[in-house]
N, CA and C atoms of all chains as a GROMACS GRO file, in nm:
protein
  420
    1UNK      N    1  24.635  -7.134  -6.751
    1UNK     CA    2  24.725  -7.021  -6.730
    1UNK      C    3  24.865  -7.058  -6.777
    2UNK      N    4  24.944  -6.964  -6.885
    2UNK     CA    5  25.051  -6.990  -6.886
    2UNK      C    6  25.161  -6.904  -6.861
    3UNK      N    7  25.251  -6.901  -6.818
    3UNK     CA    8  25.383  -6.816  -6.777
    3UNK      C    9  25.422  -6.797  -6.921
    4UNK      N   10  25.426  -6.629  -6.952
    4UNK     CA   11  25.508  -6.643  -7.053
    4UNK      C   12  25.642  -6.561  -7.022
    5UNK      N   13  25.757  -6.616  -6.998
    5UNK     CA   14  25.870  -6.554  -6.889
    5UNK      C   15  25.911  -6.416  -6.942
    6UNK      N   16  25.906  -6.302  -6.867
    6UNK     CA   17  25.946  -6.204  -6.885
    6UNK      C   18  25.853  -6.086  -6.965
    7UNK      N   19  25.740  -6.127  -6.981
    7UNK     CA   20  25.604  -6.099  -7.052
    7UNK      C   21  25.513  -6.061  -6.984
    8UNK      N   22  25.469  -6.154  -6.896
    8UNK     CA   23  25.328  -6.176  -6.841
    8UNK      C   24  25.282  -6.344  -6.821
    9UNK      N   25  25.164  -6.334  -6.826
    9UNK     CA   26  25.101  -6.475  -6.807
    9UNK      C   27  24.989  -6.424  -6.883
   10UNK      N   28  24.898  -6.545  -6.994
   10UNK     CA   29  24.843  -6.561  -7.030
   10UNK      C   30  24.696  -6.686  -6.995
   11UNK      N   31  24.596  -6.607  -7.021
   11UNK     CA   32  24.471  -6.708  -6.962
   11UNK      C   33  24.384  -6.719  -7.081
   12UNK      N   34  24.371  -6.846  -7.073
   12UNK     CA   35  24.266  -6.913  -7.247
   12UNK      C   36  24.147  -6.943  -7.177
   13UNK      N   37  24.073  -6.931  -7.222
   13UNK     CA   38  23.917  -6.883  -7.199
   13UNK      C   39  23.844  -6.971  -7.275
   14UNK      N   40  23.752  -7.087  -7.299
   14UNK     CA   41  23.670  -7.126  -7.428
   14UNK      C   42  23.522  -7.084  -7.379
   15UNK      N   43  23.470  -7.016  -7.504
   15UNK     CA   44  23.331  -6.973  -7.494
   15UNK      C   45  23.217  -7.042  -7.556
   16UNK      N   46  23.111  -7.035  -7.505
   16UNK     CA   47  22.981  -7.116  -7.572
   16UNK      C   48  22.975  -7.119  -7.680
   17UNK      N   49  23.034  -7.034  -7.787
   17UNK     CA   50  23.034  -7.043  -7.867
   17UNK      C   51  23.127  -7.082  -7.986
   18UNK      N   52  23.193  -7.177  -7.942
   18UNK     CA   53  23.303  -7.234  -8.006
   18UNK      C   54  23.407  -7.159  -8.038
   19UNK      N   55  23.411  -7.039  -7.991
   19UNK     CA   56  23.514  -6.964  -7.977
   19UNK      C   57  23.612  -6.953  -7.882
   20UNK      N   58  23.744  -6.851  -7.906
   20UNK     CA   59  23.850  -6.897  -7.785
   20UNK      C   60  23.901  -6.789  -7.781
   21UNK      N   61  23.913  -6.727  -7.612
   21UNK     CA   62  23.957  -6.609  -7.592
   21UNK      C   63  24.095  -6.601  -7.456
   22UNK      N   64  24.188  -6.587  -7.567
   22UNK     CA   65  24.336  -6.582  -7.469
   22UNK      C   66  24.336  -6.444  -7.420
   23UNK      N   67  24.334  -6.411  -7.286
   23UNK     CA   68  24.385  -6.282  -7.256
   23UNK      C   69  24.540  -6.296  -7.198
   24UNK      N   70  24.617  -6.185  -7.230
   24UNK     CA   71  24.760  -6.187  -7.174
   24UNK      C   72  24.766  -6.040  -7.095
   25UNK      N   73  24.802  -6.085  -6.977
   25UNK     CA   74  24.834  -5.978  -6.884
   25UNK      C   75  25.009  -5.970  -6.876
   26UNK      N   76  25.010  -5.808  -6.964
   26UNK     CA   77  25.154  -5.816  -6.942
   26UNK      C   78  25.188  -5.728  -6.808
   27UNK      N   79  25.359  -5.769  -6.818
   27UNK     CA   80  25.381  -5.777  -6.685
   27UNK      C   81  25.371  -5.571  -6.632
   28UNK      N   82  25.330  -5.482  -6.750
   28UNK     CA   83  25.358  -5.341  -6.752
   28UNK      C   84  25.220  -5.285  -6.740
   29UNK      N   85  25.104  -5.379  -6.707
   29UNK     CA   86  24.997  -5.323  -6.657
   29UNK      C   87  24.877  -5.358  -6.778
   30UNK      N   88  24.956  -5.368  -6.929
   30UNK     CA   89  24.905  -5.369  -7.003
   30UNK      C   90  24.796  -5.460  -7.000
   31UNK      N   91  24.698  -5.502  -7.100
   31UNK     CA   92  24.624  -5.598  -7.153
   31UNK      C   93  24.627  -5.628  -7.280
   32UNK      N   94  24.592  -5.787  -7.374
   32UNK     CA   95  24.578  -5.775  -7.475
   32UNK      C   96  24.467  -5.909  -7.490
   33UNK      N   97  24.393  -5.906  -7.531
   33UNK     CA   98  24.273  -5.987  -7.573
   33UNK      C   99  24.278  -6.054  -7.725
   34UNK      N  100  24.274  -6.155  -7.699
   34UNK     CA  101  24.296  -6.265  -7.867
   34UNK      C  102  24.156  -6.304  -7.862
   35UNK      N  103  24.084  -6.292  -7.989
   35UNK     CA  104  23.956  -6.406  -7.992
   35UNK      C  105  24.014  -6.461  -8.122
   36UNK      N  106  23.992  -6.555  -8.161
   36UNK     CA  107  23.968  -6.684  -8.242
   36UNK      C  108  23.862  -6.769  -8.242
   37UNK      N  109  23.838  -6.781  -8.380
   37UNK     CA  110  23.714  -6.828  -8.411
   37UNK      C  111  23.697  -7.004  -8.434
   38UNK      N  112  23.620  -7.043  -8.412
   38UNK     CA  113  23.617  -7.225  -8.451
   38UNK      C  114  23.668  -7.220  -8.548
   39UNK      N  115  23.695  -7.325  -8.614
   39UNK     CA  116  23.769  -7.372  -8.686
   39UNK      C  117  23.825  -7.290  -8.761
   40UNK      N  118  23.899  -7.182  -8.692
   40UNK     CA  119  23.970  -7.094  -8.753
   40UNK      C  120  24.131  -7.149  -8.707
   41UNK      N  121  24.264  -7.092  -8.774
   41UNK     CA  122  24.387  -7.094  -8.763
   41UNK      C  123  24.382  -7.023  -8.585
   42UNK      N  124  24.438  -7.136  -8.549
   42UNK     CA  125  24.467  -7.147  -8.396
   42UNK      C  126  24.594  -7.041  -8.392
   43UNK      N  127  24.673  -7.020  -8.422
   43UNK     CA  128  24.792  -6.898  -8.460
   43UNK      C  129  24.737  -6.751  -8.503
   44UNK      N  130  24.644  -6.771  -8.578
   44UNK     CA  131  24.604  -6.641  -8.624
   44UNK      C  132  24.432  -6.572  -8.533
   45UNK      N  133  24.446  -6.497  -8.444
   45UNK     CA  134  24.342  -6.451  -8.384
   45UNK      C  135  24.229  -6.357  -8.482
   46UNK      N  136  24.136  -6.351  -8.535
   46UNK     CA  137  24.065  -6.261  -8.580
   46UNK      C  138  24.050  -6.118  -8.500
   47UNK      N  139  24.067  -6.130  -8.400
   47UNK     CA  140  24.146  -5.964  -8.370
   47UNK      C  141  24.213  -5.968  -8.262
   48UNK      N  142  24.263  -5.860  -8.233
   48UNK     CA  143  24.363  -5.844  -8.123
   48UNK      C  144  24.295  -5.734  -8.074
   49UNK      N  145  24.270  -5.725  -7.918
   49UNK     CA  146  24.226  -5.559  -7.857
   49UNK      C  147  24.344  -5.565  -7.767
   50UNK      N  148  24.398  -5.430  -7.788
   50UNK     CA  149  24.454  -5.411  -7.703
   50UNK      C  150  24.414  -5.293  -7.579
   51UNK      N  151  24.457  -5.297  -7.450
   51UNK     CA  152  24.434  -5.217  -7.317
   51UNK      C  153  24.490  -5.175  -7.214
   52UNK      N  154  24.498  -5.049  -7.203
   52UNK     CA  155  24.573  -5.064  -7.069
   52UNK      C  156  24.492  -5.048  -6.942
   53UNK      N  157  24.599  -5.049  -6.797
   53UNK     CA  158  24.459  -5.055  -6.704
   53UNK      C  159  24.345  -4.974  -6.739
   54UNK      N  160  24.375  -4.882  -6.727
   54UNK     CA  161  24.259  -4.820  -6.700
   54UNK      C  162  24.152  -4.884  -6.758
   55UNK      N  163  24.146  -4.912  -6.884
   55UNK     CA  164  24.046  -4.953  -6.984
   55UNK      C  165  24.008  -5.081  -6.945
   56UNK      N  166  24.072  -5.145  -6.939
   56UNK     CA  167  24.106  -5.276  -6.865
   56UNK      C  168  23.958  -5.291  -6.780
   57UNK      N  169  23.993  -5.195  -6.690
   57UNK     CA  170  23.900  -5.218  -6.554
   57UNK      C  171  23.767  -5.140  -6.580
   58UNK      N  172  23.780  -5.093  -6.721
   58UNK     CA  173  23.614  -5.009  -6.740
   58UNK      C  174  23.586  -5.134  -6.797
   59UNK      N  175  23.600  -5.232  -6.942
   59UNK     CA  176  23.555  -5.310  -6.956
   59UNK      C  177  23.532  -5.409  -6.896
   60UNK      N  178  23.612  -5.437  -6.801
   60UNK     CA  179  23.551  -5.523  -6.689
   60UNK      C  180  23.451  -5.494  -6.598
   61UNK      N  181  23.469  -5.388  -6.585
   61UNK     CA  182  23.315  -5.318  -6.504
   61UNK      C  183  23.194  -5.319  -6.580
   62UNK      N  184  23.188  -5.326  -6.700
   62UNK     CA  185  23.103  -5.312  -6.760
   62UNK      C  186  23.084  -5.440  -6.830
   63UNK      N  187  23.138  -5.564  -6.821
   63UNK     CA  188  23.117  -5.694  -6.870
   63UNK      C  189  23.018  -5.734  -6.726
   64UNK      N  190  23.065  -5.713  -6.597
   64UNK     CA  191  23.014  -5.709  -6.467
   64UNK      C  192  22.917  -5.675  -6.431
   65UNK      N  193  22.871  -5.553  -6.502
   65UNK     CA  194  22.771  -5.486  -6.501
   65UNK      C  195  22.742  -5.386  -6.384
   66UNK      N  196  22.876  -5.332  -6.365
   66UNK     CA  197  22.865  -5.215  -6.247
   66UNK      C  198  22.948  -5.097  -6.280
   67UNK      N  199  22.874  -5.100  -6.411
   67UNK     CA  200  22.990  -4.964  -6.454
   67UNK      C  201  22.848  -4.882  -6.490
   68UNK      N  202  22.889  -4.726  -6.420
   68UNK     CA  203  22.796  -4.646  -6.467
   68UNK      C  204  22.845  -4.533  -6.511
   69UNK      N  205  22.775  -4.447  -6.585
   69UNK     CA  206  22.841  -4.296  -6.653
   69UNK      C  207  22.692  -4.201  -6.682
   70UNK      N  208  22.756  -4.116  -6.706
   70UNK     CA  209  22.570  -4.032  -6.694
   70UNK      C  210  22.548  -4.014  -6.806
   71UNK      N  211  22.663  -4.476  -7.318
   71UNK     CA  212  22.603  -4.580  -7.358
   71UNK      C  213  22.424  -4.541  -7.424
   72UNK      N  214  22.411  -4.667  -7.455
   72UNK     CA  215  22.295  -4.630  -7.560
   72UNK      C  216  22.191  -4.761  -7.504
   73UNK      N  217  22.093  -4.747  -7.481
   73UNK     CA  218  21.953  -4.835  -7.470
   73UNK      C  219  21.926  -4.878  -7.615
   74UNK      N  220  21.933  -4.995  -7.584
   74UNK     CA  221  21.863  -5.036  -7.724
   74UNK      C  222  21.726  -5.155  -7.657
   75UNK      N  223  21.666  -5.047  -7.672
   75UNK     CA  224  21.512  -5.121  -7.631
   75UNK      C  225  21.450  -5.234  -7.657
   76UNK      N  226  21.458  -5.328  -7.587
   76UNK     CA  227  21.393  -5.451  -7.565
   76UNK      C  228  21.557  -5.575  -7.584
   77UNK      N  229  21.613  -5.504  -7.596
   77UNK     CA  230  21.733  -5.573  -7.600
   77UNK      C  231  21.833  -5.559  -7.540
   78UNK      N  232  21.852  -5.437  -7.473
   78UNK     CA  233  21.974  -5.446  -7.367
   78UNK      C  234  22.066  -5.271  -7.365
   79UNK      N  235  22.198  -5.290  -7.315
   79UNK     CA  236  22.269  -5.192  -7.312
   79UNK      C  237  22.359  -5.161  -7.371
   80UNK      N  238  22.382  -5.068  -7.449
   80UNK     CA  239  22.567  -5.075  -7.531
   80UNK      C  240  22.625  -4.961  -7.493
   81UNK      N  241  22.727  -5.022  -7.403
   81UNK     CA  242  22.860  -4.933  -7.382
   81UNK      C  243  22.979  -4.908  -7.496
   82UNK      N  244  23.001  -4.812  -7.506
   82UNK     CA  245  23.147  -4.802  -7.586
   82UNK      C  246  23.268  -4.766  -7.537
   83UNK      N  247  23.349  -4.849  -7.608
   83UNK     CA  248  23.484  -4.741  -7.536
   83UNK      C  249  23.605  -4.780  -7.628
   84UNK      N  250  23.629  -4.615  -7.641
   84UNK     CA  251  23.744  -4.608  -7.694
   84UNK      C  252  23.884  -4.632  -7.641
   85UNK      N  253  23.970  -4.725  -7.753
   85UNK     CA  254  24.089  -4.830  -7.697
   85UNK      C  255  24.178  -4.718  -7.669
   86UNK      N  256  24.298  -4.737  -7.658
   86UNK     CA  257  24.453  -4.608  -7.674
   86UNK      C  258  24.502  -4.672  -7.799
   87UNK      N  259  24.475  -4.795  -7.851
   87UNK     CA  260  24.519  -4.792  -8.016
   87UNK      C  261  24.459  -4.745  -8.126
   88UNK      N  262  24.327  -4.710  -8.054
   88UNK     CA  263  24.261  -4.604  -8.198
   88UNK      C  264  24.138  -4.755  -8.212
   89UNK      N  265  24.120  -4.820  -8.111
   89UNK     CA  266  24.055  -4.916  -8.187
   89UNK      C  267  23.886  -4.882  -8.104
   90UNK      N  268  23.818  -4.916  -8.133
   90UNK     CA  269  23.672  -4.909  -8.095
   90UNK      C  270  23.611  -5.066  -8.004
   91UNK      N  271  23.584  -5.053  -7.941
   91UNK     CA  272  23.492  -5.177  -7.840
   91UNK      C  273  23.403  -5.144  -7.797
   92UNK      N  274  23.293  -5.214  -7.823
   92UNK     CA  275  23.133  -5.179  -7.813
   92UNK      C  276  23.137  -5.330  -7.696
   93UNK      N  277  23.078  -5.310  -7.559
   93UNK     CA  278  23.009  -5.412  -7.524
   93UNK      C  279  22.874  -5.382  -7.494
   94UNK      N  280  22.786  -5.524  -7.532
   94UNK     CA  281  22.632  -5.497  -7.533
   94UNK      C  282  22.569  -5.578  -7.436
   95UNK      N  283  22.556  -5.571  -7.339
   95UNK     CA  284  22.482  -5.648  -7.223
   95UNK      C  285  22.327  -5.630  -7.296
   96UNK      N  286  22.323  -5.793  -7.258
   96UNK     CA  287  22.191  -5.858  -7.339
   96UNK      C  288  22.075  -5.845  -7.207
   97UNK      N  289  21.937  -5.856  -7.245
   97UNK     CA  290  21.841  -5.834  -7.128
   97UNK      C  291  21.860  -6.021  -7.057
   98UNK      N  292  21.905  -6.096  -7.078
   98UNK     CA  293  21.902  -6.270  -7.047
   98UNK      C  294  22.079  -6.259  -7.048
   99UNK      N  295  22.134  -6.183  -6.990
   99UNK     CA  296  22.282  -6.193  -6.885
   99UNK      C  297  22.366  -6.230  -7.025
  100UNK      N  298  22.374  -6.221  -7.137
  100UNK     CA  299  22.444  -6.242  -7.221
  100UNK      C  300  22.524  -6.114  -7.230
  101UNK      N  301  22.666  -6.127  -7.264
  101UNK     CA  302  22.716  -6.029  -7.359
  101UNK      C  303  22.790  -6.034  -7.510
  102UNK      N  304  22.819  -5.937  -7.572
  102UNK     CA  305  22.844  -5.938  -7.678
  102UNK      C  306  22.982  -5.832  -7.686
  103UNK      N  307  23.083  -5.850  -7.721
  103UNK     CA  308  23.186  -5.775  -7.784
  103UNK      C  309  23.251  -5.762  -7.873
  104UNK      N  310  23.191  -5.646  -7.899
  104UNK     CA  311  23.289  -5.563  -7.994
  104UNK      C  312  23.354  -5.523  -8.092
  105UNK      N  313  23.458  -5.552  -8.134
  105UNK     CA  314  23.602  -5.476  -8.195
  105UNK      C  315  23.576  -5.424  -8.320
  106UNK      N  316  23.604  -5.314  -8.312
  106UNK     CA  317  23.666  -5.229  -8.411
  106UNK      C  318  23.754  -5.208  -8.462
  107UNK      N  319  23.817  -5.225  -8.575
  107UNK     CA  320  23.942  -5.163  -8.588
  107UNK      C  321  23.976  -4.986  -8.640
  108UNK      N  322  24.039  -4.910  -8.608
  108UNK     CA  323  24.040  -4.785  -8.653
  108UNK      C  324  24.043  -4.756  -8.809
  109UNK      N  325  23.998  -4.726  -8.844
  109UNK     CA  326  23.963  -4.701  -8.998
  109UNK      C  327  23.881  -4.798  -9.104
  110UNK      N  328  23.834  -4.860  -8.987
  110UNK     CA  329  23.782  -4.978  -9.074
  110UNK      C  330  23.676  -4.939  -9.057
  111UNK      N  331  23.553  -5.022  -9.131
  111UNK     CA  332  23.394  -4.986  -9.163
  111UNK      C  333  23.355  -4.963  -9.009
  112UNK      N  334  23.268  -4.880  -8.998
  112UNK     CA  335  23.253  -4.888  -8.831
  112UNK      C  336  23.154  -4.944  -8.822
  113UNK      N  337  23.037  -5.029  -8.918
  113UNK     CA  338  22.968  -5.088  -8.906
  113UNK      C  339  22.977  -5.246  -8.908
  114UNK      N  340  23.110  -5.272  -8.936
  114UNK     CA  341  23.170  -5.388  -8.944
  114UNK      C  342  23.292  -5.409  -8.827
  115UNK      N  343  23.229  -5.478  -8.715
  115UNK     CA  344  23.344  -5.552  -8.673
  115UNK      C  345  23.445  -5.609  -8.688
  116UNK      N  346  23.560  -5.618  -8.648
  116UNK     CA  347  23.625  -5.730  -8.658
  116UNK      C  348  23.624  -5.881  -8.627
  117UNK      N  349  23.574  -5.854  -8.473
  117UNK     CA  350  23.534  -5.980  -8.432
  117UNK      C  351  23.431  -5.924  -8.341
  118UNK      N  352  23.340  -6.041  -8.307
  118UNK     CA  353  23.257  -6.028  -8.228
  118UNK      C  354  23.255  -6.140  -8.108
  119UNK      N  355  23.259  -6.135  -7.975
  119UNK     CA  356  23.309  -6.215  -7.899
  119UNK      C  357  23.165  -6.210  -7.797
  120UNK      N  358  23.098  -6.359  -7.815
  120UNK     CA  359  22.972  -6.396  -7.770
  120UNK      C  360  22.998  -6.452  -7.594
  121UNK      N  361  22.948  -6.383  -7.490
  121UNK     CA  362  22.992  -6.457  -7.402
  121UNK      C  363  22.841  -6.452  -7.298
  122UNK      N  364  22.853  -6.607  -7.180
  122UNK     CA  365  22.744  -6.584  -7.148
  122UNK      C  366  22.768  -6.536  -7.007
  123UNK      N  367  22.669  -6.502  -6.878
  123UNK     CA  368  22.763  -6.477  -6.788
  123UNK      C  369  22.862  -6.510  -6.733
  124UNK      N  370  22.890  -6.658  -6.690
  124UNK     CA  371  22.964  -6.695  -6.587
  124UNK      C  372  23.111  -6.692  -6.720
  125UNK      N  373  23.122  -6.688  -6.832
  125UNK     CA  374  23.218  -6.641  -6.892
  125UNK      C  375  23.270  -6.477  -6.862
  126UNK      N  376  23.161  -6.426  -6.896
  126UNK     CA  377  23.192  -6.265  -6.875
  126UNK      C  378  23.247  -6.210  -6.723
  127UNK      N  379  23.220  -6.291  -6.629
  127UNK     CA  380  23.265  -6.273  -6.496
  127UNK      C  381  23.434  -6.313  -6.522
  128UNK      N  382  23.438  -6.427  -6.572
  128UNK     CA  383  23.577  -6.468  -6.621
  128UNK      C  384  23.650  -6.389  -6.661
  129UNK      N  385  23.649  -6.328  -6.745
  129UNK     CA  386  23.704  -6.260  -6.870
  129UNK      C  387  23.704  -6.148  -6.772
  130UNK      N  388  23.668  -6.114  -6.699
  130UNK     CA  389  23.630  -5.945  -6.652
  130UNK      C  390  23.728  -6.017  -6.526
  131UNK      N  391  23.718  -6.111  -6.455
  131UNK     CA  392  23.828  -6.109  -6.352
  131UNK      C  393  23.951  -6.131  -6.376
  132UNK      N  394  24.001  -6.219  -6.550
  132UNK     CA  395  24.109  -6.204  -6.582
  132UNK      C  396  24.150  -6.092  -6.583
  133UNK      N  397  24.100  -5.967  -6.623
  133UNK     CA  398  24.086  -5.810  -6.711
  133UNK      C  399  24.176  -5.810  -6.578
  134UNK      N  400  24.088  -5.780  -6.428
  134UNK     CA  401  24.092  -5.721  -6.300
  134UNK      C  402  24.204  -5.759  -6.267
  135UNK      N  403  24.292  -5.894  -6.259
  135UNK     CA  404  24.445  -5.962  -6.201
  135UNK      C  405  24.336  -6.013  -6.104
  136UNK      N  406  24.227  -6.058  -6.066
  136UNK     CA  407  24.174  -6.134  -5.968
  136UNK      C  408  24.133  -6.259  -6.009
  137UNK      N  409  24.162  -6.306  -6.115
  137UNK     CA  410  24.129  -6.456  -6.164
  137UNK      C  411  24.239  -6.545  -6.092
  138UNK      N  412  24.221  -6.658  -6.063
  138UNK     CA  413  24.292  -6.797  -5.993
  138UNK      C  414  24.290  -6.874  -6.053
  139UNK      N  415  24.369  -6.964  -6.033
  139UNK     CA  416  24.303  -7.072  -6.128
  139UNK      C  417  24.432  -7.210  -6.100
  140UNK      N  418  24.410  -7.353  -6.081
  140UNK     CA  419  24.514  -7.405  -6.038
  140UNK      C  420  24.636  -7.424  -6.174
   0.00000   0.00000   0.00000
């Protein structure tokens, strides 16, 4: 976890798959999701998603697996 | 969301930047995400972000502001 002052805080994530996923929670509710790929440029993310709550908390519901819709 | 038979579930959801995120809960607790970018091939991702559960719980409690961590 890192403080980024006046921003938010940011959380780096490494996945099974040699991949690396920084999420930054800014301090306005927002979200923004970095993945980067192995031996890819550690500076340059192959995408950026961006979110706000709301969305936020559907994809998390649904990474969770308790998100339903008809 | 969409059944994709013998393989699992795909949710979509549309970002507020115009961007597209598909997550696909796998039938063996895997997930798969996503990204789209808006105008880009919609059959082509940007990135695709492989995660297994106890990642996806991660990532989904960062999402939530309920992640800890020392």
């Amino acid at each position: 976890m890192t403080e980024l002052f006046g921003i938010g805080t940011k959380y780096e994530i490494a996945c099974s798959r040699q991949q690396r996923l920084a999420v930054v929670l800014l301090k306005d509710g927002r979200r923004e999701l970095y993945a980067f790929e192995a031996g890819g440029n550690a500076d340059e993310p192959s995408a950026v998603i961006h979110l706000d709550e709301e969305e936020a908390r559907r994809v998390a519901a649904v990474l969770l697996g308790t998100y339903f819709q008809d």
